[in-house]
C-alpha positions as a Markdown table, in Angstrom:
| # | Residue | x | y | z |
|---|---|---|---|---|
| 1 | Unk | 4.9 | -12.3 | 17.8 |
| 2 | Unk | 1.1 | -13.4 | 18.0 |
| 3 | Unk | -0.4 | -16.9 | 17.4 |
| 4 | Unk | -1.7 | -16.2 | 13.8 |
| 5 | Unk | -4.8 | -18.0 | 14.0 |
| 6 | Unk | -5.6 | -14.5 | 16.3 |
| 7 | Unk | -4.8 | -12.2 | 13.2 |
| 8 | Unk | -8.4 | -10.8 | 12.6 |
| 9 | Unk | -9.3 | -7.4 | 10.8 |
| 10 | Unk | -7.1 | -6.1 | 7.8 |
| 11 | Unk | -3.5 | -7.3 | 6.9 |
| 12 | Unk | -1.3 | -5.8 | 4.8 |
| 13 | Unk | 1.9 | -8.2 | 3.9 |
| 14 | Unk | 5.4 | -5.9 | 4.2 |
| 15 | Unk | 8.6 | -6.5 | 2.2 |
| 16 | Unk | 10.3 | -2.7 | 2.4 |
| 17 | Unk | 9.3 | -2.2 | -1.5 |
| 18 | Unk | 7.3 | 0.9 | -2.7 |
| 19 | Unk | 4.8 | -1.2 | -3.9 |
| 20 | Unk | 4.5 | -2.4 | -0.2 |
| 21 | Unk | 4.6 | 0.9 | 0.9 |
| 22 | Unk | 1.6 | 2.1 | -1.1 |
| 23 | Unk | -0.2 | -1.5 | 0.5 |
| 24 | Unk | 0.3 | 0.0 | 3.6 |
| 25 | Unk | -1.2 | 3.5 | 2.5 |
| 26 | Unk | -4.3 | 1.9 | 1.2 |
| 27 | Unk | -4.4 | -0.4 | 3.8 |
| 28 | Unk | -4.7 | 2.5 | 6.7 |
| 29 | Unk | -7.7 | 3.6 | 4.9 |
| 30 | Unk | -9.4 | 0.6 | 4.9 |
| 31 | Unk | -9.5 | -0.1 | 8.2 |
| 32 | Unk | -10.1 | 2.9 | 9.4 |
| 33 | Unk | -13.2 | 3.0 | 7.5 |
| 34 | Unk | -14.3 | -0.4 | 8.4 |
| 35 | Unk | -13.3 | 0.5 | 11.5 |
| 36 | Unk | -10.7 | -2.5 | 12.2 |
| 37 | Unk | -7.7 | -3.0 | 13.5 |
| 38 | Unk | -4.5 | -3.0 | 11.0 |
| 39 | Unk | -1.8 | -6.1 | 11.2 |
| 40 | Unk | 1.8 | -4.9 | 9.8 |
| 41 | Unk | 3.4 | -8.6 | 8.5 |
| 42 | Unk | 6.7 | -9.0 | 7.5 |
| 43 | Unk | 7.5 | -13.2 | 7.2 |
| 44 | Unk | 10.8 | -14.3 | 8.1 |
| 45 | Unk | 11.4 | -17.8 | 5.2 |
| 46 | Unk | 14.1 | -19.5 | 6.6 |
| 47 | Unk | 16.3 | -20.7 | 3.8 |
| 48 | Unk | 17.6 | -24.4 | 3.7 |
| 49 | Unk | 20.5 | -26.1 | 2.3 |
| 50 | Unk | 22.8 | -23.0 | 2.1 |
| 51 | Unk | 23.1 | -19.9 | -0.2 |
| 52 | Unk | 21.3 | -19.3 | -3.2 |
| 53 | Unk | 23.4 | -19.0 | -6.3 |
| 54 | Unk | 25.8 | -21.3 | -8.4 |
| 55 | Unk | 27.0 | -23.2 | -5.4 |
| 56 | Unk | 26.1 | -23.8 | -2.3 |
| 57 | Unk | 27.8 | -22.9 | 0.6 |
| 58 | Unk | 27.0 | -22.8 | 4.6 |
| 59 | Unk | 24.9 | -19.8 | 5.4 |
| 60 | Unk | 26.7 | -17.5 | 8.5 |
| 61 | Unk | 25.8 | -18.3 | 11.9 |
| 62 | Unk | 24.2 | -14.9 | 12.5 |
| 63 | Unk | 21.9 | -15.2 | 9.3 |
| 64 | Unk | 18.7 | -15.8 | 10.9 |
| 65 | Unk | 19.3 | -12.6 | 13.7 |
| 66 | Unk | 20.8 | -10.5 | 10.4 |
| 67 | Unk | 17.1 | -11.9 | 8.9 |
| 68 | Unk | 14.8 | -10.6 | 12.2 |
| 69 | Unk | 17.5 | -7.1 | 12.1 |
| 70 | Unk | 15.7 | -6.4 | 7.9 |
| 71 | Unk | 12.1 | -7.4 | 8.7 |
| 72 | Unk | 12.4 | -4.9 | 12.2 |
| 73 | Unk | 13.7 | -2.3 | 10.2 |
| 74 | Unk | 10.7 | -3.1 | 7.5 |
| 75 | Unk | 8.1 | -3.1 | 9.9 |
| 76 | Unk | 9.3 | -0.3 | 11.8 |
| 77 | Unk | 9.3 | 1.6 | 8.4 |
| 78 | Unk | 5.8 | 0.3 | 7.9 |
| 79 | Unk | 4.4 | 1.5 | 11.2 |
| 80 | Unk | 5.7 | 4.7 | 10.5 |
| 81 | Unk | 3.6 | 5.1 | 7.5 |
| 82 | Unk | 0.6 | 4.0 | 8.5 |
| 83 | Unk | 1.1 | 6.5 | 11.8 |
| 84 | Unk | 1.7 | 9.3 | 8.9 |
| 85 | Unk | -1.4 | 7.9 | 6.8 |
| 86 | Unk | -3.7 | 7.4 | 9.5 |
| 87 | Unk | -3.5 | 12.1 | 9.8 |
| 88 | Unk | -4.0 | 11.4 | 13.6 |
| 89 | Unk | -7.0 | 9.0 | 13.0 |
| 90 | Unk | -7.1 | 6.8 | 16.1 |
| 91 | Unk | -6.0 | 3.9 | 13.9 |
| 92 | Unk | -5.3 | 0.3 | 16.0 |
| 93 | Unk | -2.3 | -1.7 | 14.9 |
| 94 | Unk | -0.2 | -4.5 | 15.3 |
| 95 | Unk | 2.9 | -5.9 | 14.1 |
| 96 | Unk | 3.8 | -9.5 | 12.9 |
| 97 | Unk | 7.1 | -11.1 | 12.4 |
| 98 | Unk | 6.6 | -14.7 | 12.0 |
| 99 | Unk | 9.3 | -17.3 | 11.2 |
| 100 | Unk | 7.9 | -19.4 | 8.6 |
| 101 | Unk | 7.2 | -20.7 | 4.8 |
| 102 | Unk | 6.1 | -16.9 | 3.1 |
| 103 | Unk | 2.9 | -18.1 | 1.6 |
| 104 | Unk | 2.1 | -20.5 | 3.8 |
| 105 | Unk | 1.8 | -18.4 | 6.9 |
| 106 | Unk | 0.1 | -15.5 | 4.8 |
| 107 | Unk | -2.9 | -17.8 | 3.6 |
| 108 | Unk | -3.3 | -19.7 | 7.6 |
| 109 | Unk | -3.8 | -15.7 | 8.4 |
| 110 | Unk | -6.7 | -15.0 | 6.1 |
| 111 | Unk | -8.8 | -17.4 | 7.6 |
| 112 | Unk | -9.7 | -14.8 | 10.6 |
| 113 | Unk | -9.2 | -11.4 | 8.5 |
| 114 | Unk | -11.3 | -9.2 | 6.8 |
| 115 | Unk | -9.1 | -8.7 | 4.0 |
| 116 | Unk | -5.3 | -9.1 | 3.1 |
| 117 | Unk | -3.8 | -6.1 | 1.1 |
| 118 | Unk | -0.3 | -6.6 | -0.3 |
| 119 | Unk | 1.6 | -5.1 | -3.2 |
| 120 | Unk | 2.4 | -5.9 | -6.6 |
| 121 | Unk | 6.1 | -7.1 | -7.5 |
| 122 | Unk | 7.7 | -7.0 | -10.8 |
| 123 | Unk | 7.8 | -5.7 | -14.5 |
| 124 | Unk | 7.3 | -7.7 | -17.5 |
| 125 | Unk | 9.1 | -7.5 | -20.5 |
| 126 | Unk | 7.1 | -5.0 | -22.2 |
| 127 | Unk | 6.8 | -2.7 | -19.1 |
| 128 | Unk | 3.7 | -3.7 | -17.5 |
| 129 | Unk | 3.1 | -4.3 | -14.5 |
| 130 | Unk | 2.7 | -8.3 | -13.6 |
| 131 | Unk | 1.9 | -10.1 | -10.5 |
| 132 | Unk | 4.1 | -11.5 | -7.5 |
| 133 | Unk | 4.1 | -15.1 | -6.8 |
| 134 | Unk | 2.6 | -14.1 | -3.2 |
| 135 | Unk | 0.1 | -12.0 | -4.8 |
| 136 | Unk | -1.1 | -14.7 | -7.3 |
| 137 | Unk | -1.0 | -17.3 | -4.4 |
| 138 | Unk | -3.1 | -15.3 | -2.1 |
| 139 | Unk | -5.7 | -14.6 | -5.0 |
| 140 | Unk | -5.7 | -18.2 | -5.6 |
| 141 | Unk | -5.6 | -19.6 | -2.0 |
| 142 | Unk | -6.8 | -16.7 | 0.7 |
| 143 | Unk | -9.5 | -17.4 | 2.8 |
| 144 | Unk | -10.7 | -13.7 | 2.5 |
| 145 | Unk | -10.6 | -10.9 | 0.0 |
| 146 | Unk | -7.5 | -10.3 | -1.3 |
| 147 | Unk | -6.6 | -6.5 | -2.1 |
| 148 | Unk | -4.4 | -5.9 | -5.3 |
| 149 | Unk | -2.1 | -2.2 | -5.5 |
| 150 | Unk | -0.1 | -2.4 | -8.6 |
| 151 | Unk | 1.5 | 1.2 | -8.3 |
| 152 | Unk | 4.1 | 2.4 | -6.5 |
| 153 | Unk | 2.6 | 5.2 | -4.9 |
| 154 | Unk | -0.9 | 6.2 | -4.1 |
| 155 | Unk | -3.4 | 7.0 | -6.6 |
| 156 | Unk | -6.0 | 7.7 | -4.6 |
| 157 | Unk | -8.9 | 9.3 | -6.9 |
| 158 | Unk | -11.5 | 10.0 | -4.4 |
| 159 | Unk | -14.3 | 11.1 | -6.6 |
| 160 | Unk | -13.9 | 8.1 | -9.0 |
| 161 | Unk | -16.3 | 5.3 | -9.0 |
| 162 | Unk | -16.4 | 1.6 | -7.4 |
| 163 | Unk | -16.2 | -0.3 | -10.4 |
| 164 | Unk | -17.6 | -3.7 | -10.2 |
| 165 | Unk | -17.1 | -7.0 | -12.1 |
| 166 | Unk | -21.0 | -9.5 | -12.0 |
| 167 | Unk | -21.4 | -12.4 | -13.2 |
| 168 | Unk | -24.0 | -14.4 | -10.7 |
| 169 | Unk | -21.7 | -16.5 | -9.2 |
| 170 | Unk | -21.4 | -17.3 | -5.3 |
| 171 | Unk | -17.9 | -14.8 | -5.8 |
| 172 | Unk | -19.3 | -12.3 | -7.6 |
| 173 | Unk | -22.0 | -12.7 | -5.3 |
| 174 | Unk | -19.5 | -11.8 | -2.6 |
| 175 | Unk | -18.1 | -9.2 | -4.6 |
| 176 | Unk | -21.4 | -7.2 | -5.1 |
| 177 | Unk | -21.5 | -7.0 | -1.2 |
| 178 | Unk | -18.1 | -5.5 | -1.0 |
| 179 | Unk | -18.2 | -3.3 | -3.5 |
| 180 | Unk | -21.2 | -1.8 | -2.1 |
| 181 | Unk | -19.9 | -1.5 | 1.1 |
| 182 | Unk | -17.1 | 0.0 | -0.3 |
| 183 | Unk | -19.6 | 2.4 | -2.2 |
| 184 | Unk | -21.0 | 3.6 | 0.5 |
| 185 | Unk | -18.1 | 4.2 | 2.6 |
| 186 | Unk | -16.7 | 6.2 | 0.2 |
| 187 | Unk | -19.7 | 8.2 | -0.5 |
| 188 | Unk | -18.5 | 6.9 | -4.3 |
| 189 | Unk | -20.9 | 5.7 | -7.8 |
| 190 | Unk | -21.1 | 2.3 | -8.2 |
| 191 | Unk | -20.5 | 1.0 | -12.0 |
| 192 | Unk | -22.1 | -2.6 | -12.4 |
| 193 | Unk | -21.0 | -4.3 | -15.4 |
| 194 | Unk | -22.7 | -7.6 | -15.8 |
| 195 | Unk | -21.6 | -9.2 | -18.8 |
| 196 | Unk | -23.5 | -11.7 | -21.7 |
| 197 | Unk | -23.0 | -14.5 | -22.6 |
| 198 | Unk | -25.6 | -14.2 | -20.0 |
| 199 | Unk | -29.3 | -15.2 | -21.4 |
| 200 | Unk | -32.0 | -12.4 | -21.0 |
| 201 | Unk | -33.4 | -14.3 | -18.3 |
| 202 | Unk | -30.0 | -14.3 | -16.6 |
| 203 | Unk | -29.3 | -10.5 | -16.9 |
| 204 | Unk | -33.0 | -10.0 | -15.6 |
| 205 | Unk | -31.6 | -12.1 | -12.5 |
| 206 | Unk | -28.5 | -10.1 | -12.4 |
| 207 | Unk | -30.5 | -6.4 | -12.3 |
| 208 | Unk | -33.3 | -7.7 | -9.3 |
| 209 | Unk | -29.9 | -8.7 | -7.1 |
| 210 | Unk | -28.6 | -5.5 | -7.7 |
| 211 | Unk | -31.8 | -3.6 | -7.2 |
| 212 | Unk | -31.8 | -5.8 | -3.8 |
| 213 | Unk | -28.2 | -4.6 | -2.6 |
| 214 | Unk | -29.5 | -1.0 | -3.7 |
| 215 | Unk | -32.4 | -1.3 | -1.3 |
| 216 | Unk | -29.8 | -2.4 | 1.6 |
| 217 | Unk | -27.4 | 0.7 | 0.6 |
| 218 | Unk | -29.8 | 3.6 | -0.2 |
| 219 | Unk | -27.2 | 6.3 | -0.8 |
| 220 | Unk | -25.3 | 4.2 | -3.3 |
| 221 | Unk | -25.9 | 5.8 | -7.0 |
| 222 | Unk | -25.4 | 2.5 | -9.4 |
| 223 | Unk | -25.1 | 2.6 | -12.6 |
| 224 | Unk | -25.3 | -0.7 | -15.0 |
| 225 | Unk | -22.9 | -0.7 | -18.0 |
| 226 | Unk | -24.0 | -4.3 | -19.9 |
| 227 | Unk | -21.1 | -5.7 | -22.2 |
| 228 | Unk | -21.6 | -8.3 | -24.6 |
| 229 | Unk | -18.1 | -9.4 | -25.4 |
| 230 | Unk | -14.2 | -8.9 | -24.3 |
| 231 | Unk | -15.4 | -8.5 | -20.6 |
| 232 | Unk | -12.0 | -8.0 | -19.5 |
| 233 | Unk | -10.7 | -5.0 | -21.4 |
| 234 | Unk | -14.3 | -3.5 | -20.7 |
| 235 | Unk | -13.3 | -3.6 | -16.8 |
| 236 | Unk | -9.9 | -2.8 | -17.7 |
| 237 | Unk | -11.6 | 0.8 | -19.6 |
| 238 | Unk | -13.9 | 1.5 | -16.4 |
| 239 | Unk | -11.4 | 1.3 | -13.8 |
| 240 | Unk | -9.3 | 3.8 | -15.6 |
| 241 | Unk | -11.4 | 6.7 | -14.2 |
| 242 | Unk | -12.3 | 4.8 | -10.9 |
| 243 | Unk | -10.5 | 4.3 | -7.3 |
| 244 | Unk | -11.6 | 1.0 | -6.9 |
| 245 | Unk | -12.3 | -2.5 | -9.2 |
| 246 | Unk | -13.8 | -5.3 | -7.3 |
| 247 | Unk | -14.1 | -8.6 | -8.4 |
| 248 | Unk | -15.3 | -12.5 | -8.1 |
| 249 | Unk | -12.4 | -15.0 | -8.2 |
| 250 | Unk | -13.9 | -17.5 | -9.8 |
| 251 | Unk | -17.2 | -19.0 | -10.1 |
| 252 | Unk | -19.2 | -22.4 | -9.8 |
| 253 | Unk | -22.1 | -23.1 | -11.2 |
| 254 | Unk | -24.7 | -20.9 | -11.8 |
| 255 | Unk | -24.9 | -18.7 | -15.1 |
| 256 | Unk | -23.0 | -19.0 | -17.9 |
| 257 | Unk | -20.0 | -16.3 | -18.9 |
| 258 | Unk | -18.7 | -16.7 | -15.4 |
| 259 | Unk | -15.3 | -15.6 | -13.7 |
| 260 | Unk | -13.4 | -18.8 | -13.8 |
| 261 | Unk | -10.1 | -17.4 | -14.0 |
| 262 | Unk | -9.6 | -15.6 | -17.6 |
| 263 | Unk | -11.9 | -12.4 | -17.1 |
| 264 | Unk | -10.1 | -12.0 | -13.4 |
| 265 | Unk | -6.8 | -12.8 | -14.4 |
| 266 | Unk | -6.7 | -10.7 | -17.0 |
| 267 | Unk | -8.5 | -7.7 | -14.9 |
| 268 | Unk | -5.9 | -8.4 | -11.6 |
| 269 | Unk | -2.5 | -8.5 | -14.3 |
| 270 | Unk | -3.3 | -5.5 | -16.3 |
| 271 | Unk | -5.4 | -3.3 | -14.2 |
| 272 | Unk | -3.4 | -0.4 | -12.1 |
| 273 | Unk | -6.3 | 0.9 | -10.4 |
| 274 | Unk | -6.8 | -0.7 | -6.5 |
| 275 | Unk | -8.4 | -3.9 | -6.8 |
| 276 | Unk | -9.9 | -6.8 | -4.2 |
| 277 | Unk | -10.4 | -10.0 | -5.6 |
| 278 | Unk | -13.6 | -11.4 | -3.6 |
| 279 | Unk | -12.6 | -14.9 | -2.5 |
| 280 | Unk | -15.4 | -16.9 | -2.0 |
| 281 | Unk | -13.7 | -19.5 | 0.4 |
């Protein structure tokens, strides 16, 4: 195991789910196109004061090496499909097995990555997908953007659009640079939708900083779609059609009708298309 605070490029977090799985698939083609290296992380969480359950009872001696025997077997499973993604791509890799708190150790990682890409745990009680305490953590706490896969098996559309949330904050400031970048790579449309409560004077704002980023990435197609109300399901109906949502986090200051948590909540919990939440740490 490697000192964390060397973990650059992309990570993808591992638990042996198929949500995880389909992390790792996504996460192959990400850094190959950006043209990083991939880190394979499975934490270790040590567990204190005995078994979990109605009592509490002594854990077994060999616990912790029966602990490092699953998260081999899970990263080993891991490698081998990112090998199978990568088609014979000269993809770099490395593995991670630290010993630690779960979160923790995940966030203290972001601060030299790229991006973090991890799966989506859990159903809700009416059958939607809903978000894992390590995924809301990482969207709340990563110092980098945090990618979002809420199925359990690729659905990869790769002639759908890069959707893209705007709102003039610092993250979706962040977030416009991404998703252009991710645009271009992907030789995919790029749907804007700025959104109003924004004043005239504000949208105006919005379209020159777009028109700027268009002049950095010439062979991006955008298309603006402006919505004046119920930003969130508007999103939500874009990135049914599209490979690809990016969003701000939150913002600060600035205009008004910002991301401060609702509109990307709501997008991150009910979307199922790929997603990065731009942290703007």
């Amino acid at each position: 195991m490697s000192n964390s605070e060397t973990v650059g490029g992309i990570i993808v977090g591992v638990d042996g789910s198929p949500y995880s799985d389909a992390a790792v698939q996504w996460a192959v083609g990400e850094a190959l196109q950006r043209n990083e290296r991939l880190t394979i992380v499975n934490v270790i969480t040590p567990l204190a004061g005995g078994w979990s359950g109605t009592w509490s009872a002594p854990m077994p001696e060999d616990f912790s090496a029966w602990q490092e025997e699953q998260a081999r077997h899970i990263v080993d499973d891991a490698v081998r499909i990112a090998r199978e993604s990568a088609e014979g791509a000269a993809l770099r890799f490395s593995t991670e097995t630290p010993f630690a708190p779960l979160v923790p150790t995940l966030v203290d990682m972001t601060k030299q990555a790229q991006m973090i890409v991890v799966g989506c745990r859990g159903m809700g009680a009416l059958g939607r997908a809903v978000l894992g305490s390590v995924s809301t953590a990482l969207i709340h706490h990563a110092h980098c953007p945090v990618a979002v896969l809420h199925d359990q098996g690729p659905r990869e559309r790769a002639h759908g659009s890069i959707v893209l949330g705007v709102d003039g904050s610092p993250a979706s400031e962040r977030a416009t640079a991404l998703a252009f970048e991710e645009a271009s790579w992907r030789k995919s449309e790029l749907v804007a939708m700025p959104w109003s409560d924004l004043s005239a004077d504000a949208e105006e704002a919005l379209a020159e900083r777009l028109a700027g980023w268009q002049e950095q990435y010439p062979d991006v197609v955008v298309r603006r779609v402006v919505v004046r109300d119920r930003p969130a399901q508007h999103l939500l109906a874009l990135a049914e059609s599209a490979q690809l949502a990016v969003i701000g986090s939150h913002g600060r200051g600035g205009f008004a009708g910002m991301l401060v948590g609702s509109v990307s909540s709501a997008v991150v919990h009910g979307i199922q298309t790929p997603v990065i939440v731009a942290r703007h740490d």
